[in-house]
Structure formats: C-alpha cells, structure tokens
LOBAKE-378958 format. One line per field, with one value per residue (C-alpha): residue number from 0; x, y, z. Coordinates in pm, 1 decimal, padded with zeros to 6 digits. Example, Ala and Ser with C-alpha at 12.3 -4.5 7.8 and 13.67 -1.06 7.14 Angstrom:
% LOBAKE-378958
pos <- c(0,1)
x <- c(01230.0,01367.0)
y <- c(-00450.0,-00106.0)
z <- c(00780.0,00714.0)
This chain:
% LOBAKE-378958
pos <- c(0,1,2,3,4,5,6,7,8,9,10,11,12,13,14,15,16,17,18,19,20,21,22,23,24,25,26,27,28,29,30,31,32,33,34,35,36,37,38,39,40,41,42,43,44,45,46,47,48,49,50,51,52,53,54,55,56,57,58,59,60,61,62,63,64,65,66,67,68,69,70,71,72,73,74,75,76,77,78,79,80,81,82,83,84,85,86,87,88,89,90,91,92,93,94,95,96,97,98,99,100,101,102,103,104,105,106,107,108,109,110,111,112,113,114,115,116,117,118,119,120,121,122,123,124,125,126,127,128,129,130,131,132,133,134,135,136,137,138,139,140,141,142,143,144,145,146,147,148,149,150,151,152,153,154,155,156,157,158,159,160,161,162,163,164,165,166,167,168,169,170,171,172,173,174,175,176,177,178,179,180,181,182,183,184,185,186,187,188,189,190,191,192,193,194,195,196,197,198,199,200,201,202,203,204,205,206,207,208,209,210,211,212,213,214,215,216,217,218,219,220,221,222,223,224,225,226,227,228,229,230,231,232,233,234,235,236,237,238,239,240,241,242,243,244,245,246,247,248,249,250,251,252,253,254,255,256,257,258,259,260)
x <- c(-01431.6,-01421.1,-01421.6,-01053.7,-00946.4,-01110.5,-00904.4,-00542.2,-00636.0,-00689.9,-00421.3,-00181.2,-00311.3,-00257.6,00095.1,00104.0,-00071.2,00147.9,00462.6,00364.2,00204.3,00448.2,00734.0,00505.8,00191.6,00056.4,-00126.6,-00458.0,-00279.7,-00314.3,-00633.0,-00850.0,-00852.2,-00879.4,-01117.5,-01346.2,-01247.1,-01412.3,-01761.6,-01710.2,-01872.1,-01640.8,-01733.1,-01712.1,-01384.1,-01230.0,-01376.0,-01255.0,-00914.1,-00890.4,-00958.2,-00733.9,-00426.6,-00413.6,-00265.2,00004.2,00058.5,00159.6,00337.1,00528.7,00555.3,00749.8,00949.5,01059.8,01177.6,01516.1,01451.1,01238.9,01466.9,01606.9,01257.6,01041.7,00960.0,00846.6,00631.0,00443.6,00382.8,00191.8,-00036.9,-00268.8,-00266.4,-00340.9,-00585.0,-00791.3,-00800.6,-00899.2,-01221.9,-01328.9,-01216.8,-01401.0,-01743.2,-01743.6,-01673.7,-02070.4,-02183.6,-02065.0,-02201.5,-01964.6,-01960.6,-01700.0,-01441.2,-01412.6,-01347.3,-01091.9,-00884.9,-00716.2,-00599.3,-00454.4,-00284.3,-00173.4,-00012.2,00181.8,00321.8,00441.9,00583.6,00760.8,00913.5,01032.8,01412.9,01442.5,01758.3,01820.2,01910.6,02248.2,02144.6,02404.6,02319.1,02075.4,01822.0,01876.5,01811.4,01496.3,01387.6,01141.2,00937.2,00962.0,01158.9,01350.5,01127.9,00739.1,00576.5,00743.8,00621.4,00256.5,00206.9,00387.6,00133.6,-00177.0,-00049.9,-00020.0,-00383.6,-00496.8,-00346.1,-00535.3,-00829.7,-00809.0,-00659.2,-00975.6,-01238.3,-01037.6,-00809.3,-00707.1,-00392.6,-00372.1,00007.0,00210.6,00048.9,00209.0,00495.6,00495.1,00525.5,00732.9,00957.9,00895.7,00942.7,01124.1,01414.3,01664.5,01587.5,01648.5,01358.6,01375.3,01320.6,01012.0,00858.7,00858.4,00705.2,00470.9,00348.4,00290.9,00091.7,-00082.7,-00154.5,-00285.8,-00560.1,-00633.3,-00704.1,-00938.1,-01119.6,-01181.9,-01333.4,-01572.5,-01619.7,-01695.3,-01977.1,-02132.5,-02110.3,-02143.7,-01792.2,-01768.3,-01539.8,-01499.4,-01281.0,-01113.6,-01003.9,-00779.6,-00626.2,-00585.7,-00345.3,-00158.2,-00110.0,00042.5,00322.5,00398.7,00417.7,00704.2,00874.4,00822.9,01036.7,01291.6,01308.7,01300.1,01652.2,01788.5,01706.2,01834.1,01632.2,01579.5,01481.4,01238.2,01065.4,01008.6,00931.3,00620.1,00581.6,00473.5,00297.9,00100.1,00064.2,-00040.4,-00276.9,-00425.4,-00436.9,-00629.8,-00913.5,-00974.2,-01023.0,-01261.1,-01440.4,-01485.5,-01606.6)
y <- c(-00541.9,-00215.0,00112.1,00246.9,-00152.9,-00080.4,00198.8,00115.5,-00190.2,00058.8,00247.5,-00027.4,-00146.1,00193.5,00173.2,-00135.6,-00042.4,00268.5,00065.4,-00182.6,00044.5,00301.6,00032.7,-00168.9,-00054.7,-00349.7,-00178.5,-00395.1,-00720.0,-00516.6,-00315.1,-00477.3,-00846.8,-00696.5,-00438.3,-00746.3,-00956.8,-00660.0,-00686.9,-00431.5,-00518.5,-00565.2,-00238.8,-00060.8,-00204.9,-00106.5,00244.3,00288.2,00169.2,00403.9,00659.7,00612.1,00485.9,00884.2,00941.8,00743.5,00855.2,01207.5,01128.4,00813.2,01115.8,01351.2,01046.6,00972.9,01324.1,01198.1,00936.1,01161.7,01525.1,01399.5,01215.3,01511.2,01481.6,01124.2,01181.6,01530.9,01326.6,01066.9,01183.1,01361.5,01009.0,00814.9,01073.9,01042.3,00653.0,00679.1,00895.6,00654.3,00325.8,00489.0,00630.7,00190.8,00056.2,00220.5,00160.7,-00219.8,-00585.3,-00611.2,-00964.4,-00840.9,-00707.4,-00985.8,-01217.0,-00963.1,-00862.7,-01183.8,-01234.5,-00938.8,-00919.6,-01277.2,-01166.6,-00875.6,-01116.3,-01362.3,-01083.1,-00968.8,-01265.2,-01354.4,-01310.4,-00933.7,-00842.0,-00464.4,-00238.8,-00027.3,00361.0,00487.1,00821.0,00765.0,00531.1,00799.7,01105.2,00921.0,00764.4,01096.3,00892.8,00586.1,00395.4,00525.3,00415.4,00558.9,00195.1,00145.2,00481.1,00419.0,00099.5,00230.4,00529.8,00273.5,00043.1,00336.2,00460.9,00130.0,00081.1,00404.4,00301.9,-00022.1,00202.8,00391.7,00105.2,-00142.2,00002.1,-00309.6,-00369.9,-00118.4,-00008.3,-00337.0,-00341.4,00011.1,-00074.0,-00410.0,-00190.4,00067.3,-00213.1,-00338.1,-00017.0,00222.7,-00061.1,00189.0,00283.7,00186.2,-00004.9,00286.2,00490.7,00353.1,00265.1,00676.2,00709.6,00488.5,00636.8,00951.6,00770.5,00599.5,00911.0,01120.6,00815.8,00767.6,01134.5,01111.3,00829.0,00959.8,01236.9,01023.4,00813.6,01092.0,01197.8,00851.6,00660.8,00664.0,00650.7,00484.4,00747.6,00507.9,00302.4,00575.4,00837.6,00565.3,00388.6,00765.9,00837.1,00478.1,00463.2,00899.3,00741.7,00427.2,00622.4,00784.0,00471.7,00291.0,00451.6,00504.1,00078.5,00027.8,00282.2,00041.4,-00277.4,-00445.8,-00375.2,-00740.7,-00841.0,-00572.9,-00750.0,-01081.9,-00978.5,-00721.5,-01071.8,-01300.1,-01080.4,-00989.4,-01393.6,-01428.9,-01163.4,-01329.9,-01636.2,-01507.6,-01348.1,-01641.2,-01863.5,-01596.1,-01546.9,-01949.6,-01986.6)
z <- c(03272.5,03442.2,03251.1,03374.4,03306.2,02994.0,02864.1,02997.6,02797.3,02444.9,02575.3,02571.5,02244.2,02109.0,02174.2,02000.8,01695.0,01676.3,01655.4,01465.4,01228.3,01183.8,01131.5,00929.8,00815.1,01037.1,01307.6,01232.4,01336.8,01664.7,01681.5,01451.5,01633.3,01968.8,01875.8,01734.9,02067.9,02227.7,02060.8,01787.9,01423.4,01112.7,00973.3,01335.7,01409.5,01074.7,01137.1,01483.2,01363.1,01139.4,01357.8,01641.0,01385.3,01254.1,01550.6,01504.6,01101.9,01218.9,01525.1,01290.5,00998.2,01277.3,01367.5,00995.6,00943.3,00847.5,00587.2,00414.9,00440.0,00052.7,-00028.5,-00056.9,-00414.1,-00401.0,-00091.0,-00270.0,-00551.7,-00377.8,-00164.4,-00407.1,-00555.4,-00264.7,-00142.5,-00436.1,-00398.2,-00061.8,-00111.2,-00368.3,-00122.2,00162.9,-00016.3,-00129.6,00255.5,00264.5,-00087.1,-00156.1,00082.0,00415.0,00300.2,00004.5,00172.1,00460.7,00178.5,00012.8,00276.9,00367.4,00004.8,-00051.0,00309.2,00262.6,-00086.9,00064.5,00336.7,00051.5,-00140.2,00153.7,00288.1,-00121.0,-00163.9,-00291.5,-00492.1,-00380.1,-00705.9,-00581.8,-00563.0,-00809.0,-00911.8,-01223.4,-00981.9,-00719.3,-00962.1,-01071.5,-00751.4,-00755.9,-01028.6,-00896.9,-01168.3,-01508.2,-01772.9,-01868.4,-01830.9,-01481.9,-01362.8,-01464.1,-01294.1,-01025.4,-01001.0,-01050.5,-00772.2,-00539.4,-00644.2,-00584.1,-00251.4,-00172.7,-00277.3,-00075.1,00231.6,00272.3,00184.3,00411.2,00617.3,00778.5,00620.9,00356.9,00536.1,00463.0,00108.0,00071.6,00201.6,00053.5,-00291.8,-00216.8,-00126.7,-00529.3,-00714.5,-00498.4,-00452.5,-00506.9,-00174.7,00189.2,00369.1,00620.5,00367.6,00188.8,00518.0,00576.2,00252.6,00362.8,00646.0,00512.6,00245.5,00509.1,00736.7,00444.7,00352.8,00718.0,00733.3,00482.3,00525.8,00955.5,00820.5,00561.6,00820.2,01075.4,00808.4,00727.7,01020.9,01440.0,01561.5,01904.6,02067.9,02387.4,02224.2,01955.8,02253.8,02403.2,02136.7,02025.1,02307.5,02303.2,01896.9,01900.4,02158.8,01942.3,01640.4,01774.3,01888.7,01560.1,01294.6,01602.6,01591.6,01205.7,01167.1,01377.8,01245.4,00930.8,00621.3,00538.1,00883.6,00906.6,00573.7,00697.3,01032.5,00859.9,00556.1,00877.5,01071.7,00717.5,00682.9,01027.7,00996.2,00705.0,00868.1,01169.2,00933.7,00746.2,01021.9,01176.4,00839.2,00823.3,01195.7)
C-alpha cells in the first residue's frame, strides 16, 4: 500500500470514527479493528485511537451546542469526575498485564450493547426530574451511584479507551432518563473529549505515539465529529439505542473472536 493510499485510507476512517463516535461513543468499532488490520499492537492501537478521536470530541462538543445550552450544570459537574478516573485508568493501561484488559473489554462492551438494546421506559421530564436532572436523579443513593458509575466509566475511558463512549452513553441513558437521547449523547461527548484529552497527553508522556497514523485519522475524525450529533437530532431516540446496542454487541463480538484466534 502506498503512502498517499495510506492516508486517504485514515482519512476516510477518521470520518468514520468521528460519526460514529460522536453519535455513539463507538468510534473503536471503526479505528481500533482497522488500526489492528493495519499491523498496530493492542496497546498502540488503543493509544493512537485515542489520539486521533480528540479531534472529533471537540469538533462533536461544538456540534452539540444545542442539547447542552440548558445542560450546563450536569456537564460542569462531570468532567472533574471523569477526569480524575481517567488519570488513574490511563497511569494502569502502563502499570497492569495487556493480557487484562483484552479479556475485559469485550464484557463490558458486550454489557452496554445488551443494556442498550433492553426495552427502556423513558421517565416524562415534568419539572421536579427536570429541576434535578443537574444531579442526576432526586434521591442521595441515586446520585452516588450515579457519580461512581461515571468515575468508573472514566477510569475505564482512559485505561481502555476502546469503547469507553457507548458505556457513557449507555449510562447516561440509565440515570439521566429524564432526558432526551440527544441530550445525554452531548453529555457524553464532552465526557468523552475531556478523558480523551487526558489520557493523549499521558499517553504523549509514557509512550511512542505513531504520528503516521494519528495525523490522518486526526483530520477525518474533526469532520465526522461535526456530522455526528448533526445525524443523532434527527433520528429517533430509540433507534439511535439499538443501532449504538448492536454495533456495541458486534464490537464485542469481533474482539472475542480476535482474542480467541
């Protein structure tokens, strides 16, 4: 393959990513397979991921501007708690066996596609959910697990980044149900871009990054951020979750079989 083949190939997977990422948090069913088709190690793949999918957090954060004008609160009040999961997740990806999380991810992407595709009951947003949307939920016990899933997302997010956006997403969907799915998929891609942030720039510290394949993706992944919340405020709620629940399963799927092989 030549080198300008090369890149319009990470170019067009870029764009790819982007969408799929910023409508649902599923840009490694795009860039991490083909990055791996394309020689790249488990680790280097998940770092170079990670890398070029910041483009498309900020470009999908512009994008979302509208679902998250009334949403402020909510999205101030997580990212200090994602970004403090994600230090921890991504000082791990370099402390724990490889071995670990190639077993882990699967399972945990293959639960968020299950919980996606489930039959969800949406809560109406009358004005006591809405008033107390800001804390995701009305009583004390439903905040704090809310606030330990969310740290534990981020913790996953920057140890495994693979992933980590449908799991968001997948509960957001759970505990923000008050709600639109446009709505929490904004949330969660600020969430997302503020762990991908930090984990590029633990990454950028602790390991080589293979800028070859990050500069193009780079490109392709700031144009499909902007095209992906675009899609998702025009597509039913509900559809949106089952189409993000398979591609999550499918995924899964597609890691175990490479983990067995």
């Amino acid at each position: 393959m030549s080198e300008l083949v090369s890149i319009i190939l990470l170019i067009i997977i870029g764009i790819l990513a982007g969408i799929t990422s910023a409508a649902a948090g599923l840009a490694s069913l795009v860039s991490y397979p083909s990055l791996l088709a394309m020689g790249l190690s488990p680790v280097m793949a998940n770092v170079t991921s990670c890398f070029s999918t910041v483009a498309s957090g900020y470009s999908s954060v512009v994008a979302s501007a509208k679902e998250l004008r009334n949403n402020r609160k909510q999205m101030w009040i997580m990212i200090p708690v994602v970004l403090t999961g994600s230090i921890i997740g991504a000082l791990l990806l370099f402390a724990l066996p490889s071995k670990w999380f190639q077993d882990l991810v699967p399972i945990c992407i293959g639960a968020a596609g299950v919980i996606l595709i489930m039959p969800h009951k949406p809560r109406q947003a009358h004005p006591e959910l809405v008033k107390n949307s800001q804390a995701f939920g009305r009583s004390r016990l439903h905040r704090f697990l809310a606030w330990v899933g969310i740290f534990i997302v981020g913790i996953y997010s920057g140890y495994f980044n693979a992933g980590a956006g449908v799991m968001m997403l997948t509960l957001l969907t759970v505990v923000n149900r008050s709600q639109t799915f446009a709505v929490n998929n904004a949330l969660k891609n600020v969430a997302m871009t503020a762990t991908n942030t930090m984990a590029a720039i633990i990454f950028a510290i602790e390991a080589v990054i293979y800028w070859q394949y990050v500069l193009p993706l780079f490109v392709g992944n700031i144009l499909g951020g902007i095209l992906g919340p675009i899609i998702v405020r025009h597509l039913p709620g509900r559809l949106m979750q089952i189409i993000v629940g398979a591609g999550a399963l499918i995924l899964a799927v597609s890691l175990i079989i490479r983990n067995v092989m």
